[in-house]
C-alpha positions in Angstrom: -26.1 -16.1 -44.9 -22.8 -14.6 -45.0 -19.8 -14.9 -46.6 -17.6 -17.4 -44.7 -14.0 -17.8 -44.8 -11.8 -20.8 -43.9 -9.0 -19.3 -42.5 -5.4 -21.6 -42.1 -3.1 -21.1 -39.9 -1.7 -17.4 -39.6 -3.2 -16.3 -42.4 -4.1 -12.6 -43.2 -7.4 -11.1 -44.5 -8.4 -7.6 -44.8 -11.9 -6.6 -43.7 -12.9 -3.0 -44.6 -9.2 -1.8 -44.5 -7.9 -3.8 -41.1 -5.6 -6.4 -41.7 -6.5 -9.3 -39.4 -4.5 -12.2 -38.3 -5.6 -15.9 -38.0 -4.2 -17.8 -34.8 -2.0 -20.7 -34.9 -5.1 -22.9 -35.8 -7.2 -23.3 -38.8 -11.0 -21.3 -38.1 -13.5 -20.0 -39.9 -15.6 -17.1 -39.7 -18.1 -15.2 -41.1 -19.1 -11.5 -42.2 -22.5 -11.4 -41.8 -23.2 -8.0 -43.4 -21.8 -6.1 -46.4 -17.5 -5.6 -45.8 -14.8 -5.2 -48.0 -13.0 -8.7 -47.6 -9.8 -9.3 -49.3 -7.3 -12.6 -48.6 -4.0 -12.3 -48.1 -2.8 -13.9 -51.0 -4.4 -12.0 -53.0 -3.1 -8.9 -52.2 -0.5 -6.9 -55.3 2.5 -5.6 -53.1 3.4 -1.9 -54.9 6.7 -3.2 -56.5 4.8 -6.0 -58.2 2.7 -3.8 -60.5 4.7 -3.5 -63.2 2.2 -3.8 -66.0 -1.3 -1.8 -67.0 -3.4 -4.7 -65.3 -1.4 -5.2 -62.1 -1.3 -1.5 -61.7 -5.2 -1.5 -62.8 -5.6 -4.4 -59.9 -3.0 -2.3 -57.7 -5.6 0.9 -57.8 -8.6 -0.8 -56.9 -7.2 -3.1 -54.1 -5.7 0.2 -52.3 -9.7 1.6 -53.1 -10.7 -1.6 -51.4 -8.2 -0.8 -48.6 -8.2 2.7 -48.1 -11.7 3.8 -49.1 -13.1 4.9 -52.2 -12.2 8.7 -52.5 -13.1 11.1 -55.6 -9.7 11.2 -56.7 -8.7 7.4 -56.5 -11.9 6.5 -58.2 -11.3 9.1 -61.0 -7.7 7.3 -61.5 -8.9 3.6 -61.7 -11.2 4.9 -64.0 -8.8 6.4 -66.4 -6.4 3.3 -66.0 -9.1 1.0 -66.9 -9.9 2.9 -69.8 -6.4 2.8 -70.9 -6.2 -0.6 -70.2 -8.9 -1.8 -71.7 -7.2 0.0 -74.8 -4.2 -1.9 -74.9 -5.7 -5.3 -74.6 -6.4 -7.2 -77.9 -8.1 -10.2 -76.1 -12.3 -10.2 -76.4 -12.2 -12.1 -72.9 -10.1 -10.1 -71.0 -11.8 -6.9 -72.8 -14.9 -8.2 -71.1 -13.4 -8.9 -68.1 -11.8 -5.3 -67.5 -15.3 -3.4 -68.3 -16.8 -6.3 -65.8 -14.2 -5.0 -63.5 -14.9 -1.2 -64.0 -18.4 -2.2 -63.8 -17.9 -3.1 -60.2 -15.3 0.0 -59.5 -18.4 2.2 -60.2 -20.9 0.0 -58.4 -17.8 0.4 -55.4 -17.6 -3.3 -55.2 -14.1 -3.7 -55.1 -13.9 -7.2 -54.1 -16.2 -8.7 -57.3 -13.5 -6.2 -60.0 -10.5 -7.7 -58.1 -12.1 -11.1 -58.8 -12.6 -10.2 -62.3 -9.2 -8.8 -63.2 -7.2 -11.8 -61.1 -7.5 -14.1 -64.0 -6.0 -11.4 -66.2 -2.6 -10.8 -63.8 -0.8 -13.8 -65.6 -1.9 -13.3 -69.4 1.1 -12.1 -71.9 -1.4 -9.2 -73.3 0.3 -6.7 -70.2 3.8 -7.6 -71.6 4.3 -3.7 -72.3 5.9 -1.5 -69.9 3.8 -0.3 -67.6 2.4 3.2 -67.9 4.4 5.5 -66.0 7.4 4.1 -68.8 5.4 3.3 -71.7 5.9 6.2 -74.4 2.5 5.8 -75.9 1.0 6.5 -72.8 -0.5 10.1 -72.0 1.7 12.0 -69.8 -1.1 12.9 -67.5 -1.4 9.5 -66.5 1.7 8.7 -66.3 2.4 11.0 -63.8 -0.9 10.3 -61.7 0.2 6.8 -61.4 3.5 7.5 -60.4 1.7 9.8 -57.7 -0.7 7.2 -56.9 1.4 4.4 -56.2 3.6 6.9 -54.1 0.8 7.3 -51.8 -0.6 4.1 -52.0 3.0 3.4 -50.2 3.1 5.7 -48.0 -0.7 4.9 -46.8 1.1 1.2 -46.7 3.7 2.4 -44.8 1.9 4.3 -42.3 -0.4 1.3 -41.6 2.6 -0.9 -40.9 3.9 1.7 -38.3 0.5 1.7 -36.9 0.1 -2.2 -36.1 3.5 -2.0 -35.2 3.0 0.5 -32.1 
């Protein structure tokens, strides 16, 4: 059996990088084969990732959306690893290698899961990496390039459905 999802009334999902719309009553469907499913309410917008985990979460929902390329991949990994670094907690240390776990497995959906709990903890109260002085400049500036393009890959979609 597949996964099945209760949609309300208007509500969003993405499925394998289309954003779908539910009608103006509540329905339920179901994926009956392997897709990258994400709710709506669980999606990071870009100026909402102002910490290492939400930008963590931020890269792999946009691999989730867009599609696992070498480069993306090769970024999430090196922002879980700095991450991972900069949290103290033994849970939520568990939870990010769970996460990069799945990021390498390229089950987006399961790491997003895992790091969703973390979004709210105080242990991300440091400036995010692209301001953080501790933080390698290589990074820095990848992230700053990522999230620029994760935008403009937003942006472009939006124009898309719009036409």
């Amino acid at each position: 059996m597949g996964l099945r999802l209760r949609l309300r009334p208007n509500e969003r999902i993405i499925v394998n990088g289309c954003v779908l719309t539910n009608g103006d009553r509540r329905n339920t469907i179901t994926v009956s084969s392997f897709g990258q499913v994400l709710r709506g309410k669980y999606v990071l917008q870009p100026e909402d990732a102002k910490t290492p985990v939400r930008q963590l979460y931020f890269a792999i929902q946009m691999l989730l959306i867009s599609g696992a390329d070498e480069k993306a991949l090769r970024h999430a990994s090196k922002l879980g690893a700095y991450v991972f670094t900069q949290v103290t907690e033994n849970d939520a240390r568990a939870a990010i290698l769970e996460a990069m776990d799945q990021v390498h497995l390229q089950d987006f959906y399961k790491a997003l899961v895992r790091l969703h709990p973390l979004l709210e903890l105080g242990t991300e109260q440091e400036a995010a990496p692209a301001a953080s002085p501790d933080v390698p400049r290589e990074l820095a500036a990848e992230n700053e390039a990522f999230h620029a393009a994760a935008e403009a890959r937003i942006n472009d979609q939006q124009l898309r459905a719009a036409s």
